[in-house]
N, C-alpha and C positions, 0 to 999 in steps of 0.2 A: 512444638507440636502441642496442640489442647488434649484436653480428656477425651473429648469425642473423639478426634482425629487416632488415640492410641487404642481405645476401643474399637473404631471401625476399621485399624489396619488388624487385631486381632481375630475380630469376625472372617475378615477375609481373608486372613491365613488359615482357617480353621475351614471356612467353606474350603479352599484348595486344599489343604489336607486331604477332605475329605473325601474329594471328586477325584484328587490324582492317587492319593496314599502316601505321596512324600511330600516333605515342605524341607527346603536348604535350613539345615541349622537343628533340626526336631529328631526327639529320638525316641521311638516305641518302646514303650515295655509291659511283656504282659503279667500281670499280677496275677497269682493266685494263691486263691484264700481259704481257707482252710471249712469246709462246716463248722457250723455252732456245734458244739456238743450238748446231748441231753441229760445231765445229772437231777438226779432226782434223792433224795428224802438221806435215804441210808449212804449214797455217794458223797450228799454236800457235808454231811457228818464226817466220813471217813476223811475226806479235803483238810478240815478243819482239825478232825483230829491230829492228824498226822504232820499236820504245820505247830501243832501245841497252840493253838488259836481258841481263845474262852469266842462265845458268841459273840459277845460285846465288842469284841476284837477287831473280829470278823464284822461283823457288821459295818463298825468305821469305816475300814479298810473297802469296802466295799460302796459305803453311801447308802445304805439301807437301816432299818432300826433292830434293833435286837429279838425282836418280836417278829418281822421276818422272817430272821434266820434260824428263829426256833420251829415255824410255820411251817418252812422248807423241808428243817429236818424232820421234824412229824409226817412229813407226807402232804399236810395239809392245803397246800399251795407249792407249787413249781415255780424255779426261779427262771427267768424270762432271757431272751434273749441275749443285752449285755452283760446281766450279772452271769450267763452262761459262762460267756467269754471269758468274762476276768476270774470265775472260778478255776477254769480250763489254763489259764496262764498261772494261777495259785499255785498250781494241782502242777504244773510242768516246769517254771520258770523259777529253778530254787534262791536266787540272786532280788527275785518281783518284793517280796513282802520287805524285803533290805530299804528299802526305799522309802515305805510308808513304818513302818513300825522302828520307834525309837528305841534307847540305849541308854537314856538318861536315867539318873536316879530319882527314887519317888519316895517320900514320905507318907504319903496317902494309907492310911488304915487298908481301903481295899483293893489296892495293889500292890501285887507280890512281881517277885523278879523269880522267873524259869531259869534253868542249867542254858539255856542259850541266848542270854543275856538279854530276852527281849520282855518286854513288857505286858501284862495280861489284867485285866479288868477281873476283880470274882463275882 
């Protein structure tokens, strides 16, 4: 069977899908998703504090620059819809930051090692 021929038996499982509601072999499922939540200024602070996360941190962890994250917290800028998100998974998901923030040792002048073994930018 070509590419077309797998795409146009596609299409036309999907047009029948669609017309009848079943297709032999398919299986619905409905997702639901949660609202964005709106943290703003004094929240994204409290987040950060409360993970022991210097801004620099936070910012990586994130994809945004440090300056940002200092913007956010001033008040001066609101952070946007997916940095919502992954604040709100930060904020909820205590296992999230395990993932991204290492464990290694650093010589580095200005990083210190916290009582929970993780790593912080001063």
């Amino acid at each position: 069977m070509s590419v077309f021929d797998d795409i146009m038996q596609g299409l036309n499982e999907a047009l029948e899908y669609e017309k009848e509601g079943k297709l032999k072999g398919v299986r619905r499922c409905i997702v639901k998703i949660s609202p964005i939540p709106h943290y703003k200024g004094s929240e994204v602070k409290n987040i950060r504090v409360s993970k022991s996360l210097s801004q620099s941190t936070l910012a990586s962890v994130l994809g945004v620059s440090k300056k940002t994250v200092e913007a956010w917290e001033s008040g001066k800028n609101t952070p946007e819809g997916p940095a919502q998100r992954m604040l709100d998974i930060i904020k909820n998901e205590s296992k999230f930051l395990d993932r991204y923030i290492g464990t290694a040792a650093c010589s580095s002048k200005n990083v210190k090692e916290k009582k929970s073994n993780r790593l912080y930018h001063q």
